[in-house]
N, C-alpha and C positions, 0 to 999 in steps of 0.2 A: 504494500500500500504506500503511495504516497500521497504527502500529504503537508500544508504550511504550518507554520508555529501557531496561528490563530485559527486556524480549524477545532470546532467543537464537537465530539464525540461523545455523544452518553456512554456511559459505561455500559447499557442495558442494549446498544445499540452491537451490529456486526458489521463488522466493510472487512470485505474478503481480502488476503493479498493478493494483491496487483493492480487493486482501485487505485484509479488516480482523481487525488482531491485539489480541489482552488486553493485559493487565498479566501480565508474569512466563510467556508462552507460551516453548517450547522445542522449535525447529522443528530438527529432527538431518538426520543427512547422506540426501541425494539422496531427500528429501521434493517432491515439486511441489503445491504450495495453490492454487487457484483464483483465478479474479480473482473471482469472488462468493462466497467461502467466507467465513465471519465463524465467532475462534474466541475464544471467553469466554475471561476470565483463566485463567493456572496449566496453560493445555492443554499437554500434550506429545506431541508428534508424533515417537518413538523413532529410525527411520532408515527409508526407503524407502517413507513411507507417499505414498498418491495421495489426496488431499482436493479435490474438482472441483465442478461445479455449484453451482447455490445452495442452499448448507450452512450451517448452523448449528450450534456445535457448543457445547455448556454449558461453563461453570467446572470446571477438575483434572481433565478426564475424559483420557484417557492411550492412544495407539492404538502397538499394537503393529506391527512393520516387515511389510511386505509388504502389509498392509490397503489397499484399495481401496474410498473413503466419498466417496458423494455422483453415480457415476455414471448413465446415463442406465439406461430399466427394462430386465428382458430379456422385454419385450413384443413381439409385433410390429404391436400396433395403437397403439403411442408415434410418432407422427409428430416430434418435435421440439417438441413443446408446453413452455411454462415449467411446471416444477414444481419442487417443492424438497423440501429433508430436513431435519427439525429433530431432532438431538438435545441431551436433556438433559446435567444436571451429572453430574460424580462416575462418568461412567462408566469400564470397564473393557473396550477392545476388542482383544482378542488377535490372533494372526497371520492374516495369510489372509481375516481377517473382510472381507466385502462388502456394502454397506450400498445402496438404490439409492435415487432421487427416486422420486416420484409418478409418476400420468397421470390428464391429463385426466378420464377416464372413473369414478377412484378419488375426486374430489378435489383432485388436485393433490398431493398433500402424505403423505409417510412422516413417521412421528414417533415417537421413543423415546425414554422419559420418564428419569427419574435413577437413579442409582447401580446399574445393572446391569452383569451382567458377560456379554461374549461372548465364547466360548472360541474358539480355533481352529479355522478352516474354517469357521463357519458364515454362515450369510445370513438378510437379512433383505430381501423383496421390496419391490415399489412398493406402495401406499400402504397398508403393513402399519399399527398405531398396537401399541403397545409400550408397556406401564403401567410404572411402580416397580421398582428392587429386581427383577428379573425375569433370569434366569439360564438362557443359551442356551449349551447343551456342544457340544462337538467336533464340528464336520460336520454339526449339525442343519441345518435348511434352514425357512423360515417364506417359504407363497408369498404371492402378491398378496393384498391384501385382509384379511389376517387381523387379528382384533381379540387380542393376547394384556395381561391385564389383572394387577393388579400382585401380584408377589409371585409367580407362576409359574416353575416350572423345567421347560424339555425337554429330555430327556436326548439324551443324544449318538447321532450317527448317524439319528437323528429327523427323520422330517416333516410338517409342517403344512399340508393340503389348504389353496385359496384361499377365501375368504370364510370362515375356522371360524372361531370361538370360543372361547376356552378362557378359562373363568371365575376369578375371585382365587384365589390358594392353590393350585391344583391343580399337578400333579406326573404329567408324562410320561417314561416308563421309558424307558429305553435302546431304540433300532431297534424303531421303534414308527412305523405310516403313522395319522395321527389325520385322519378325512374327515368327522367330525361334530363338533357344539360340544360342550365338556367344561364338565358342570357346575362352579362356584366350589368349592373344596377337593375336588376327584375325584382319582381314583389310574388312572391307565392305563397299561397294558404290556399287553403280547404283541403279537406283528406287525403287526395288523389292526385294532389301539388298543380294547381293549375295556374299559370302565368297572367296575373290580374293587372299587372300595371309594373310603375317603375318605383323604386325606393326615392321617394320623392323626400323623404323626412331625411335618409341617409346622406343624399347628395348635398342638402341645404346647409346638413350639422357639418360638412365635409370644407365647406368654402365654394362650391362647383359657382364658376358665375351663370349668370341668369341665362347669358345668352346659351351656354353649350346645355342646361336645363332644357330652354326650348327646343332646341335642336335636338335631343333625345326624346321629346315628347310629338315631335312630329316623327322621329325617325318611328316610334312605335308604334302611332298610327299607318305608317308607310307597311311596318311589318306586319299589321293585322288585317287590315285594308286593300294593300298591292294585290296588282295584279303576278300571276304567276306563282311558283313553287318560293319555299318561303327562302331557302337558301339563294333563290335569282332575285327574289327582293332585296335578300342583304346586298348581293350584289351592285343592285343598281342605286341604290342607298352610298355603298363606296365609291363610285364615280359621279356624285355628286356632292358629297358632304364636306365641310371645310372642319366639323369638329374633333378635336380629336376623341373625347368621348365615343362618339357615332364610329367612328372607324374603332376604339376598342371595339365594341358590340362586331362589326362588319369582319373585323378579324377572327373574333370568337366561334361567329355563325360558320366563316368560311374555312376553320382550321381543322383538322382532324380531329375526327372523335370518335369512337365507340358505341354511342349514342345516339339517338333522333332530340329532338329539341322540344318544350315547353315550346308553345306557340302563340302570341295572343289571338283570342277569337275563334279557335284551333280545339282549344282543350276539349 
């Protein structure tokens, strides 16, 4: 193990040898760390948390007791292949939270970026990739595969089919099953995830100015309304549009994906 002179260790606590600890980590009681877990400065590990596999965990980020990070997938095509979990700084992971490594077949490699916060109960599957500033509530669930990109909230009791998408900005309602990709700033609720509009509260509290607002509020009308299949709308949408907001979306719609798309007017 190593480890800095001001690193804190209960005595009630275990860190395997070969863990590698920060500066100023704060490892609490009947915690067990990995012998491959490596955790940036300032982390604190509150009481009872499980940190296993080959984990990574960023600078200050703070795991709440009973959290289980870093174990194997709940696949059953994981034969015991090496993979790993990277998480970023600054995060926020409440109780209960379950974090898993990669598989082979994904990648290798789960990854979730900084300063997000995840509430209680939820999960985060094998080789999900996890943007920014991204906020996962009470018991939501994100399976294998899933790309969620920065600045996104799912609301609690939510879940996120394998392989989706869910584009920047957007905003998933409460008890909501999401089984297509969500355009960047979309709004989705009702059970069966259906694309009702745009995250109009998120972009406001964000700074977005007014004008690329309207401009994403015509482009949705264009995507629900246009003529044509919805991905020639995005199209024609990108050789018109000056915002760059509109062209996120235009990239999104026309990028590869695993996927069919939430639709406005569609669902």
């Amino acid at each position: 193990m190593s480890q800095s002179s001001e690193t804190f260790i209960h005595p009630g606590a275990i860190v395997e040898p070969g863990a590698q600890l920060g500066q100023g980590c704060h490892i609490g009681p009947f915690c067990h760390v990995g012998p491959e877990v490596r955790l940036g400065d300032g982390v604190m590990l509150k009481s009872h948390v499980v940190v296993t596999g080959d984990t990574e965990i960023g600078d200050e980020t703070v795991i709440f007791p009973f959290a289980c990070i870093g174990e194997v997938p709940q696949d059953l095509k994981f034969k015991g292949e090496k993979t790993r979990l990277v998480i970023g700084a600054r995060n926020r992971i409440r109780e209960h939270v379950t974090m898993n490594t990669g598989t082979a077949g994904g990648g290798g490699e789960t990854r979730v970026g900084d300063d997000g916060l995840f509430m209680a109960g939820c999960h985060v599957a094998h080789d999900v990739r996890v943007g920014d500033r991204v906020i996962i509530v009470n018991n939501a669930a994100l399976a294998g595969h899933c790309l969620i990109e920065d600045d996104v909230i799912v609301g609690g009791l939510s879940g996120v089919h394998q392989w989706v998408r869910i584009g920047q900005g957007a905003i998933i309602g409460a008890v909501t099953m999401v089984t297509n990709d969500v355009i960047p700033h979309g709004l989705v609720q009702a059970p069966r995830g259906e694309l009702h509009g745009l995250n109009l509260v998120g972009l406001k509290r964000r700074g977005v100015p007014r004008a690329d607002i309207t401009a994403l509020r015509a482009a949705f009308q264009m995507l629900a309304q246009g003529e044509g299949a919805f991905q020639e709308r995005a199209r024609r949408l990108g050789a018109e549009t000056e915002s760059d907001y509109v062209r996120q979306i235009v990239d999104f719609v026309t990028g590869a994906s695993d996927r069919s798309f939430l639709t406005p007017g569609a669902v």
